[in-house]
C-alpha positions in Angstrom: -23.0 -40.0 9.6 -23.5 -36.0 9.3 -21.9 -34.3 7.1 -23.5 -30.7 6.4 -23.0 -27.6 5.0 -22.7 -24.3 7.4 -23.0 -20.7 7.2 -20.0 -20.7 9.4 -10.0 -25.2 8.1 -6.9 -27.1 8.7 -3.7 -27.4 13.0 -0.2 -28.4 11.3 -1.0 -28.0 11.9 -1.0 -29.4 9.6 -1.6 -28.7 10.9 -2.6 -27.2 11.3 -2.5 -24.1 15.0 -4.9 -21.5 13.9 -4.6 -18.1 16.3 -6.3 -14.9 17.0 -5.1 -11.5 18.1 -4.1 -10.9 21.3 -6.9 -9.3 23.3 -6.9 -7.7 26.9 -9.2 -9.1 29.3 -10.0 -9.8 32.7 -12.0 -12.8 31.4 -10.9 -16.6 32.3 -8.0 -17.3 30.0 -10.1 -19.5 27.7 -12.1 -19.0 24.3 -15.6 -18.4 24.2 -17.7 -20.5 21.9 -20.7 -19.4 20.4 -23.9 -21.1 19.1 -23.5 -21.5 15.4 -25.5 -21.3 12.4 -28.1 -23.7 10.0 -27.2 -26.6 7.8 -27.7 -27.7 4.2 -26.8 -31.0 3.4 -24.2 -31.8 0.4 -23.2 -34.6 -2.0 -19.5 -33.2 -2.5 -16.5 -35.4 -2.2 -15.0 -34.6 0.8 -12.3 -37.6 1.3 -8.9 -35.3 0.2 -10.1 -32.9 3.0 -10.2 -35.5 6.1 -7.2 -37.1 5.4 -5.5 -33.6 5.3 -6.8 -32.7 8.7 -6.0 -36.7 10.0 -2.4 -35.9 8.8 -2.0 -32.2 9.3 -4.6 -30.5 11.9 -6.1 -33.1 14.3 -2.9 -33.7 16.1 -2.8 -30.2 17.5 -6.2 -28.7 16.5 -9.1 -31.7 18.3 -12.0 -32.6 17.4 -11.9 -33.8 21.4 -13.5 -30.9 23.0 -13.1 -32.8 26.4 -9.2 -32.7 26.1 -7.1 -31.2 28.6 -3.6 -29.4 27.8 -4.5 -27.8 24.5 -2.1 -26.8 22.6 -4.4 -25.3 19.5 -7.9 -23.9 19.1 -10.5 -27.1 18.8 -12.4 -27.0 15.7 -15.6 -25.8 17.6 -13.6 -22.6 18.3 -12.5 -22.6 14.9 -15.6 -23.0 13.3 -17.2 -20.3 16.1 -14.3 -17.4 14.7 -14.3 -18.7 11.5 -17.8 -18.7 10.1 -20.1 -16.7 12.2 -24.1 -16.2 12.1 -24.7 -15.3 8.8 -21.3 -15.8 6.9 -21.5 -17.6 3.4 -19.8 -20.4 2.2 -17.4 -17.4 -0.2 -16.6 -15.4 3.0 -15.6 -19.0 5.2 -13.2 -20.2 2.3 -11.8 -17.1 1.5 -10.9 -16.0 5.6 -9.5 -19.8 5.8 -7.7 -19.8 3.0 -6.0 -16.4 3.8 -5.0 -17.4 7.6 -3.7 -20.8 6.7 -1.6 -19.8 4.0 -0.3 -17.1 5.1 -0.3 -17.5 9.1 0.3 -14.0 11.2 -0.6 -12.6 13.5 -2.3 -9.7 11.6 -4.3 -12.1 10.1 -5.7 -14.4 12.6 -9.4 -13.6 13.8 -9.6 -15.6 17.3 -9.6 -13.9 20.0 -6.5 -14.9 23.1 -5.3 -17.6 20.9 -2.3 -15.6 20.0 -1.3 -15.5 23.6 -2.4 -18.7 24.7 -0.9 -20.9 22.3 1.3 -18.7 19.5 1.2 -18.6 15.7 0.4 -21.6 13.9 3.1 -23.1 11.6 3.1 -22.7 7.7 2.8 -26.1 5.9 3.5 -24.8 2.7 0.3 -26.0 1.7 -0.9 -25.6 -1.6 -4.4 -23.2 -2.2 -6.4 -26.0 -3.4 -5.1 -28.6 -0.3 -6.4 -25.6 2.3 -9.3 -25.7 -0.1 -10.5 -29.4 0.4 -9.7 -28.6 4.0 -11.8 -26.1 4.4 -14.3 -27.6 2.7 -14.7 -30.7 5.1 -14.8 -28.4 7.9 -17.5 -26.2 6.5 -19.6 -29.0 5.4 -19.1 -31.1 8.6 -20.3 -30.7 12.3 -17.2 -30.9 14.1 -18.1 -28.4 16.7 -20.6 -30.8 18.0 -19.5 -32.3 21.3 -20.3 -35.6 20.4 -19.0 -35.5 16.9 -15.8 -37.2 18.2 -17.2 -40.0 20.3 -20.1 -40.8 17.7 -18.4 -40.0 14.1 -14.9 -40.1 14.1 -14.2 -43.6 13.9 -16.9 -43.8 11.0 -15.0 -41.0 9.0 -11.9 -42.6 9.3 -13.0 -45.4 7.9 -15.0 -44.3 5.1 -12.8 -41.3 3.8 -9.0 -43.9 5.0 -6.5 -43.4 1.7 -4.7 -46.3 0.6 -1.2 -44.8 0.7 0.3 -47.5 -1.8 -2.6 -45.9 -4.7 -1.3 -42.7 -4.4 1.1 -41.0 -6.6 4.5 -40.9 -5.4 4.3 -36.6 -4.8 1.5 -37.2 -2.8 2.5 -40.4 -1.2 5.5 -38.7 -0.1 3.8 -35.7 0.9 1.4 -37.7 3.2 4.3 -39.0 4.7 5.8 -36.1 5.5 2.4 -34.2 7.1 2.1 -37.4 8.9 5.5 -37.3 10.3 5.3 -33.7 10.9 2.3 -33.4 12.7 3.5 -35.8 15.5 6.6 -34.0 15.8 5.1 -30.7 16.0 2.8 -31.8 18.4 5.4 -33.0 20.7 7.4 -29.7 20.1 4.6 -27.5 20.6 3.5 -29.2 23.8 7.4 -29.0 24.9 7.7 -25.3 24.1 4.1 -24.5 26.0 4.8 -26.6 29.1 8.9 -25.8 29.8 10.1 -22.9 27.5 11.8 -22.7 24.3 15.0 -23.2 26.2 14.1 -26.2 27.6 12.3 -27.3 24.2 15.6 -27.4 22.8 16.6 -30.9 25.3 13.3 -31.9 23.7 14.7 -32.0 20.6 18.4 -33.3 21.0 17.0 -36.1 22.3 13.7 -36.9 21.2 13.0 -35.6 17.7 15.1 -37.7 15.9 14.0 -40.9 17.5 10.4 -39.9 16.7 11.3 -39.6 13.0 12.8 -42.7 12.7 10.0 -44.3 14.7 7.6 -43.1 12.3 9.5 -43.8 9.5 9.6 -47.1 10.6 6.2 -47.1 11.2 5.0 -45.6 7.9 7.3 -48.0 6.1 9.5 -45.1 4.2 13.1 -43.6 4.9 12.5 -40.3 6.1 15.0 -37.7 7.1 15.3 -34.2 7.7 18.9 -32.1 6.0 19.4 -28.3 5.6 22.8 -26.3 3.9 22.9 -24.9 7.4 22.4 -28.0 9.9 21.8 -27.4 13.8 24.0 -31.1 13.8 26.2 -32.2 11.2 24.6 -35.2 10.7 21.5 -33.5 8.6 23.5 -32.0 6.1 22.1 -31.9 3.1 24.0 -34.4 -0.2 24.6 -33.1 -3.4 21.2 -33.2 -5.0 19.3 -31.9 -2.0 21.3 -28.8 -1.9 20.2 -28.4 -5.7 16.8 -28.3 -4.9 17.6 -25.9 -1.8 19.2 -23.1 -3.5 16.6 -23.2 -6.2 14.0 -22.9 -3.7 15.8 -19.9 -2.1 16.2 -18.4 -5.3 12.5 -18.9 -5.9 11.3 -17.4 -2.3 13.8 -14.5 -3.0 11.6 -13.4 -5.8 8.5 -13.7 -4.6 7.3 -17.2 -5.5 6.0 -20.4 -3.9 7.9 -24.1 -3.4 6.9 -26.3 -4.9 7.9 -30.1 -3.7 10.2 -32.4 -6.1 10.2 -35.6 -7.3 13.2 -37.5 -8.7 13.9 -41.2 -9.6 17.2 -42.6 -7.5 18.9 -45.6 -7.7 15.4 -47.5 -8.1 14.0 -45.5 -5.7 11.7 -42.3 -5.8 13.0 -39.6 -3.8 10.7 -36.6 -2.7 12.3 -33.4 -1.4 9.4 -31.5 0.7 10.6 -27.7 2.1 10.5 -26.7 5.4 9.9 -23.1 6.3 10.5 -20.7 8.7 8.1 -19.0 11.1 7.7 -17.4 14.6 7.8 -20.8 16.8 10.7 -21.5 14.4 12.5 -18.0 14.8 12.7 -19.0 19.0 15.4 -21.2 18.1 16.3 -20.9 14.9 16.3 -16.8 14.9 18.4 -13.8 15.4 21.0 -14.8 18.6 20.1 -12.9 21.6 16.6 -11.1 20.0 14.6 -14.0 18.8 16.7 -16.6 20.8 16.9 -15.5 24.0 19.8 -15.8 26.4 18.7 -18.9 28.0 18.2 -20.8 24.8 21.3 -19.6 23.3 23.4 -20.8 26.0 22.0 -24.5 26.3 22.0 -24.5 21.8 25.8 -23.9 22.6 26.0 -26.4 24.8 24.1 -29.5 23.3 25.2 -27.9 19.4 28.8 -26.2 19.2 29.1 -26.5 15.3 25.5 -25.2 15.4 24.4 -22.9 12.2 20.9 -23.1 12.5 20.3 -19.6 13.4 19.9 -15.7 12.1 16.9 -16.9 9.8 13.8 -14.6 9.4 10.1 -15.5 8.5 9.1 -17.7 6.0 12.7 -18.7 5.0 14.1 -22.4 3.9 15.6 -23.8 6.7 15.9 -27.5 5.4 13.6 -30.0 3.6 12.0 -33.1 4.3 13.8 -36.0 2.2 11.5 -38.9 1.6 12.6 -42.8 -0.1 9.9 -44.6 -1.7 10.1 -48.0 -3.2 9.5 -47.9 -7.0 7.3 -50.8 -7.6 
């Protein structure tokens, strides 16, 4: 196994899609990759950060550099952009960290990727999460083009959590990035390949069975509510639209959402926010600005009590509601 430093990162992700400004070119519509940089080798524990990129980055952002139909930048490009000849450990963390919590368009650094594949989503990831992500990236070769074939089996299995161990906040939280990647993934690829209006079919009638499939799958009720649902059915109870308004009131002056945890009937309940950002605004936005015609006009048709719109950037839209078994 390799895992080494470089003077060179969550997809969704994440992941966990990290994007670069918008460049004119006459260039093939692709993203250069350039050689990279030397290695030292480490002894630091680098488990939290691959199991955040398993659950948050890797569904959109590969470690495949043979796939076809990307939807994100691979993690060679990344790494390329993101840690150039000469750039220190400091300089790596602290670019990372500034894109992925906070990701615009002002601040991405990759060339095209803005127009190729959009702004990436905000997880609402903590500093110290993008932290341990960044750190497995720096200190690992994923821009190698056999890391995938040779190495990513291997690292499953020696950094693999054992969801049960973990403490309910982050149990629920890894079921949520888990969930959440594969959706977004499937949205993304929907919004790329037929439009935002036709996203929209995508997910009336495939993003709830994916939730309940991986809910069923992950062995955990998972659900998705909001005070202002697209369909009645996700409206949020009593005690989730506690937690909302206090998160709004939170965002409103400035601050940053924290997840909850509460004990329920026997059961530990984690509320996980969902917020708002430019691939959100296509559907969820301002009516006829941000949503364009086309879009608004099949939302009316597949959504008439629809209230899921007028939102701006990095607003709450709804929250992730996950049930674990109190053992």
């Amino acid at each position: 196994m390799i895992n080494r430093i470089k003077h060179i990162v969550l997809p969704f992700s994440v992941l966990v899609a990290l994007a670069g400004c918008n460049q004119k070119s006459n260039e093939k519509e692709s993203i250069q990759i350039e050689e990279n940089v030397e290695v030292n080798t480490t002894n630091e524990d680098l488990s939290k950060g691959f199991q955040l990129l398993e659950t948050s980055c890797f569904s959109c952002h590969t470690p495949n550099l043979n796939i076809e139909n990307k939807i994100a930048p691979t993690w060679a490009e990344i790494k390329t952009y993101y840690a150039p000849k000469g750039a220190t450990r400091e300089s790596f963390m602290n670019s990372f960290i500034e894109f992925v919590s906070n990701p615009t368009e002002e601040n991405a650094i990759i060339p095209k990727a803005i127009a190729l594949y959009g702004v990436m989503p905000n997880f609402n990831l903590s500093n110290e999460q993008i932290s341990e992500i960044a750190s497995y990236v720096y200190a690992t070769e994923l821009e190698m083009p056999e890391w995938y074939d040779k190495f990513y089996e291997g690292e499953k299995e020696k950094y693999k959590a054992n969801r049960e161990e973990l403490p309910f906040a982050e149990r629920g939280m890894n079921l949520v990035m888990t969930t959440k990647s594969v959706l977004g993934k499937n949205l993304k690829g929907a919004i790329k390949s037929q439009g935002p209006e036709n996203a929209i079919t995508f997910c009336n009638e495939r993003a709830y069975p994916l939730v309940d499939s991986m809910a069923l799958v992950l062995n955990a009720m998972i659900k998705r509510v909001s005070d202002k649902p697209r369909n009645p059915n996700n409206s949020a109870n009593e005690n989730e639209l506690k937690y909302i308004e206090a998160s709004k009131e939170i965002l409103l002056s400035g601050g940053k959402i924290k997840p909850q945890l509460q004990e329920n009937n026997g059961k530990m309940v984690g509320y996980y926010p969902i917020l708002t950002n430019q691939m959100c605004l296509q559907c969820h936005g301002q009516p006829n600005t941000q949503i364009l015609p086309k879009t608004m006009e099949r939302l009316n048709k597949l959504y008439p009590e629809d209230q899921a719109k007028g939102y701006g950037d990095n607003q709450l839209r709804g929250i992730w509601v996950v049930e674990m078994e109190k053992k």
